[in-house]
Backbone as numpy.savetxt, mean C-alpha at the origin, in Angstrom:
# Nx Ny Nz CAx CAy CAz Cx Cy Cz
-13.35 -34.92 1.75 -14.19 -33.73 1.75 -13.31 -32.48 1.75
-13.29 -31.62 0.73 -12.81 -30.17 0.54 -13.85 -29.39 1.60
-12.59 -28.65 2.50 -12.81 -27.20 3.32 -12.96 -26.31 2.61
-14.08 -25.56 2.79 -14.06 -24.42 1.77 -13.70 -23.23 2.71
-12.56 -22.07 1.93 -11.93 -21.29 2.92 -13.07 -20.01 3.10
-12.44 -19.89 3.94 -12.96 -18.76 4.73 -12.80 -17.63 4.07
-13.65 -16.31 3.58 -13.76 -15.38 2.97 -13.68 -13.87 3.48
-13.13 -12.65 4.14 -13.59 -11.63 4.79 -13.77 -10.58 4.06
-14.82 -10.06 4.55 -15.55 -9.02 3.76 -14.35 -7.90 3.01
-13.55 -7.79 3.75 -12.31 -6.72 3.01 -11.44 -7.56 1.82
-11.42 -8.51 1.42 -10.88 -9.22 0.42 -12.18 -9.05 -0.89
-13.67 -8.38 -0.94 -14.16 -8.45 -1.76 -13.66 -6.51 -2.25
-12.72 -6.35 -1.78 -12.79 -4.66 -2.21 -11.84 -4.75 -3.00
-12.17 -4.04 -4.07 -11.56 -3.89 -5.22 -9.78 -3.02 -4.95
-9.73 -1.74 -4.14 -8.78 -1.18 -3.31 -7.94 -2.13 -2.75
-8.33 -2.87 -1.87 -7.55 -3.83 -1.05 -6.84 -4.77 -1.89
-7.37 -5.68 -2.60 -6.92 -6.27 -3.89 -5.42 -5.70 -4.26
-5.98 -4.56 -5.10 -5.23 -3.38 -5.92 -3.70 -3.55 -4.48
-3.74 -2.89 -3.06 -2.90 -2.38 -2.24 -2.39 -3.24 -1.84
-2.80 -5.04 -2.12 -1.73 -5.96 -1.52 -0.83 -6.16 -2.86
-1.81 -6.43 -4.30 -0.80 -6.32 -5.09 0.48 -5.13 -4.84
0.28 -4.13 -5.09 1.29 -3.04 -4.76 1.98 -3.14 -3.82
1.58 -3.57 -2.38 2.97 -3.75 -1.52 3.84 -5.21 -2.01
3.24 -6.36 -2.66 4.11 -7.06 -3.36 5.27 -6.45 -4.65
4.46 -5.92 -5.16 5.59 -5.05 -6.40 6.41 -4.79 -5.66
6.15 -3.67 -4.64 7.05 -2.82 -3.57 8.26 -4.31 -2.76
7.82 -4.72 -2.72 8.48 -5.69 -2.16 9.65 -6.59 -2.72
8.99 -6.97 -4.31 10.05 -7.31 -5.25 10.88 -6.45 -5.50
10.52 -4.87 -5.89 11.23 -4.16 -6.11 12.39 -3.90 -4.95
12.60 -3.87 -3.78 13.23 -3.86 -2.85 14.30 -5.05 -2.79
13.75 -6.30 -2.98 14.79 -7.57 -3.15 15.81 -7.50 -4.41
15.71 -6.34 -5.25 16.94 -5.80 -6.09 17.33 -5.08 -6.08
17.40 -4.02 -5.15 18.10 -3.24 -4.72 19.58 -3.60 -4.41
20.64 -3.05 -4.32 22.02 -3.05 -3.76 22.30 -2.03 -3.51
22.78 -1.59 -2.56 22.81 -0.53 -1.64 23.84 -0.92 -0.15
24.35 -0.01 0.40 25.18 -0.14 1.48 23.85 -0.56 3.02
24.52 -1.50 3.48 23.64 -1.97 4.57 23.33 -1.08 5.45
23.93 0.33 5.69 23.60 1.25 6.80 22.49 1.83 6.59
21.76 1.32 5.37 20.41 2.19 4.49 18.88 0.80 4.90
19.66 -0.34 6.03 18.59 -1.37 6.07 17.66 -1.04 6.50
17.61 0.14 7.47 16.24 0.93 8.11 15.30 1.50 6.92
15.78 1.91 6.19 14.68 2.54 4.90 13.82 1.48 4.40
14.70 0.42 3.72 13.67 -0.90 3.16 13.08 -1.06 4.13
13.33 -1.30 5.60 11.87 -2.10 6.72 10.82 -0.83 6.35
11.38 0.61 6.17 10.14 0.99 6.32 9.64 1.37 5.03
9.70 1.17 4.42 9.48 0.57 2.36 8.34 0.16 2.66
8.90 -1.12 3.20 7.92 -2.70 3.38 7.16 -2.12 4.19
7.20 -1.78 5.23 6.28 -1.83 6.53 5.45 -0.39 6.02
5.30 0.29 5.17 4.57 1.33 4.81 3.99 1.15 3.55
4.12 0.38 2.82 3.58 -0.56 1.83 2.73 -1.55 2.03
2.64 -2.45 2.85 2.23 -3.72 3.46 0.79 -2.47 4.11
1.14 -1.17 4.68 -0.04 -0.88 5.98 -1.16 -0.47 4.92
-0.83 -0.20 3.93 -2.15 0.60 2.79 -3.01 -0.67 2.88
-2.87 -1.88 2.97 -3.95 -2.68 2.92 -4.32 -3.21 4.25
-3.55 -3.20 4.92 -3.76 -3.67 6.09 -4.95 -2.80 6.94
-4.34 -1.23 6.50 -5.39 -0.38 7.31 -6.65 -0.11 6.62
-6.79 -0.79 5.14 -8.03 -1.10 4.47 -8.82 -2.19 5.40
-8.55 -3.08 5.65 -8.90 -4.47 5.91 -9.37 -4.20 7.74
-8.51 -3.35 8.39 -8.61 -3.11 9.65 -10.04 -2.08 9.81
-10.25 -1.00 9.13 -11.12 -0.33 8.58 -12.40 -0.83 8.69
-12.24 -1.38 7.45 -13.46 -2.39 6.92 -14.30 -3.48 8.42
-13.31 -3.74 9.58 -13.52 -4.60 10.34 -14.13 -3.82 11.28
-14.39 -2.67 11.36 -15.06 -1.54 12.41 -16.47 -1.15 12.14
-16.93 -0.98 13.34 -18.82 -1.19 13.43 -19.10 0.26 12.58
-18.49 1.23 12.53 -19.27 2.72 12.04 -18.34 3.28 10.69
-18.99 3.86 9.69 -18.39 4.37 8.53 -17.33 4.96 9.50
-17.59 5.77 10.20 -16.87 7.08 10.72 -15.47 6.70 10.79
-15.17 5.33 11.44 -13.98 4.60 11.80 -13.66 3.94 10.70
-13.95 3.43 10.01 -14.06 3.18 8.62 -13.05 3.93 7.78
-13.57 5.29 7.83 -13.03 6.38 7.27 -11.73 6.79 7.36
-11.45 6.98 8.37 -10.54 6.97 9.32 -9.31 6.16 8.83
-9.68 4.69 9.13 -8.48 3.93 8.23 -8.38 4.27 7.21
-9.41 4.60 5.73 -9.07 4.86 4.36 -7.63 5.41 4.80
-8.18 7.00 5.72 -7.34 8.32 5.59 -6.21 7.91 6.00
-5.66 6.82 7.33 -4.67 6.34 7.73 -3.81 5.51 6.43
-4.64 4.63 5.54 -3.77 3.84 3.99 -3.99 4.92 3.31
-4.20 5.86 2.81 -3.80 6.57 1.97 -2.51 7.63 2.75
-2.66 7.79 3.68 -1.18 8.47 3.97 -0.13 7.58 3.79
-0.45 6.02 4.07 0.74 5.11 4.15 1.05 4.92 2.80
-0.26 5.36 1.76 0.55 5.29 0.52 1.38 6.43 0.45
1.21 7.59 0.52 2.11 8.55 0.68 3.32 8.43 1.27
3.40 8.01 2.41 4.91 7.56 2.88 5.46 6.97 1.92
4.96 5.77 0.83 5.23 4.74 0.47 6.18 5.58 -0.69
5.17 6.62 -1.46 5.72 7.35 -2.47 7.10 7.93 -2.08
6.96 8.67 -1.27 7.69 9.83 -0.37 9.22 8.64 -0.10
9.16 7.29 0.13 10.37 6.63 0.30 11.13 6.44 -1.10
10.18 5.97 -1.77 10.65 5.63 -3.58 11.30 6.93 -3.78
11.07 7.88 -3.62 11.07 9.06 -4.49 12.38 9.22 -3.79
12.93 9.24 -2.50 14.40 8.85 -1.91 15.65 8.20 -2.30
14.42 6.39 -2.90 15.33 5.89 -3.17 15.56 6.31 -4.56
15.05 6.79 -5.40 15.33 7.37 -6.42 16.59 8.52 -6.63
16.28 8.93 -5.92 17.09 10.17 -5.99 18.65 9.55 -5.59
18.51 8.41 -4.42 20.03 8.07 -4.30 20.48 7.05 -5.47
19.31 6.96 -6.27 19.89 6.23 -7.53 19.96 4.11 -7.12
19.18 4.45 -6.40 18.75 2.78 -5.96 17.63 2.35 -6.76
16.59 2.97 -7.03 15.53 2.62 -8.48 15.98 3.57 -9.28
15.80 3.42 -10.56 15.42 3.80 -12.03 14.10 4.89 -12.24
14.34 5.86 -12.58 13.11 6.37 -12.72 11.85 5.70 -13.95
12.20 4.69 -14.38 11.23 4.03 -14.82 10.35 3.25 -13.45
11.12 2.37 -13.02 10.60 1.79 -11.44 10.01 2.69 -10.70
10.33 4.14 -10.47 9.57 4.93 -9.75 8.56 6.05 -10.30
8.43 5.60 -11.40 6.81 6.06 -12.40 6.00 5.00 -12.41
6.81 3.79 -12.40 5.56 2.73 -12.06 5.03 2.70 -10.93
5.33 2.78 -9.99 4.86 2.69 -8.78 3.85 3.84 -8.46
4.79 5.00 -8.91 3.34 6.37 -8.67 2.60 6.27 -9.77
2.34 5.70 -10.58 1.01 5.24 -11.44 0.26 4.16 -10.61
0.86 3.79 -10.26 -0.14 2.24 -9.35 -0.52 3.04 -8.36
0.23 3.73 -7.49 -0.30 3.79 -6.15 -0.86 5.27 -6.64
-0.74 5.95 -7.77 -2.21 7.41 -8.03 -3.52 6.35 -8.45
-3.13 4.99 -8.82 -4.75 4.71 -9.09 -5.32 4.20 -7.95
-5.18 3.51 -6.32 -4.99 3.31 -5.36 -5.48 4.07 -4.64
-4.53 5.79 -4.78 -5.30 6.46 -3.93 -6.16 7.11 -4.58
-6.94 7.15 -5.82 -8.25 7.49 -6.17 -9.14 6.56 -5.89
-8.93 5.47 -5.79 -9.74 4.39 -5.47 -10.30 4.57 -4.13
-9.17 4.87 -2.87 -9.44 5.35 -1.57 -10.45 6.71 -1.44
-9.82 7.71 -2.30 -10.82 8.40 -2.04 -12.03 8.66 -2.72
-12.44 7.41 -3.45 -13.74 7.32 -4.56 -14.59 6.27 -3.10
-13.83 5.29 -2.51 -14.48 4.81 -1.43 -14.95 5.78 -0.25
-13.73 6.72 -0.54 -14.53 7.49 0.96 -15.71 8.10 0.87
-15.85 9.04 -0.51 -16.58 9.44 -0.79 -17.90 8.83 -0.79
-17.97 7.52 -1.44 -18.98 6.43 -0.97 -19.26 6.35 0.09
-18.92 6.40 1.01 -19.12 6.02 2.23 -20.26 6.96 2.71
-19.48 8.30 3.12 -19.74 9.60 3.17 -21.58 9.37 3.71
């Protein structure tokens, strides 16, 4: 007999979807990096500010009132901002390609319209 898995309501959002793909990109993109190890604090927080855009979707979504709801959007869309705000660093020290860091702010500008086309929904 097949278990059929378990489903949570934040895995049917189209956003969330979209923001785990993207912290995976973010993530590959980071495992090719080469860079001097005194820079290992930036990648944790790459990852760990990449990874929260969905997380604080999903955390969101798990709260009794839009209001709080909301709240998280506004919390993952800043974490996409951090997310940008790091690329755009590592860019500049010449650790991505500015091809790699147009992809990413194309993914994560459609991301955060998505966030704030949900909030607005909400509203």
């Amino acid at each position: 007999m097949k278990m059929q898995r378990t489903r949570f309501a934040f895995e049917d959002l189209d956003v969330w979807q979209k923001a785990v793909e993207f912290a995976n990109k973010v993530v590959r993109l980071t495992e090719e990096i080469q860079f001097d190890r005194k820079h290992y604090r930036l990648i944790e927080q790459l990852e760990a500010a990449s990874a929260s855009i969905s997380m604080n979707i999903a955390e969101g979504k798990g709260r009794y009132s839009k209001k709080e709801f909301i709240q998280y959007l506004y919390i993952a869309r800043g974490s996409l901002y951090e997310t940008i705000t790091l690329m755009t660093i590592f860019y500049k020290n010449k650790w991505i390609s500015d091809q790699q860091l147009d992809e990413i702010k194309l993914y994560g500008d459609e991301i955060g319209k998505m966030i704030s086309s949900l909030i607005k929904s909400i509203k």
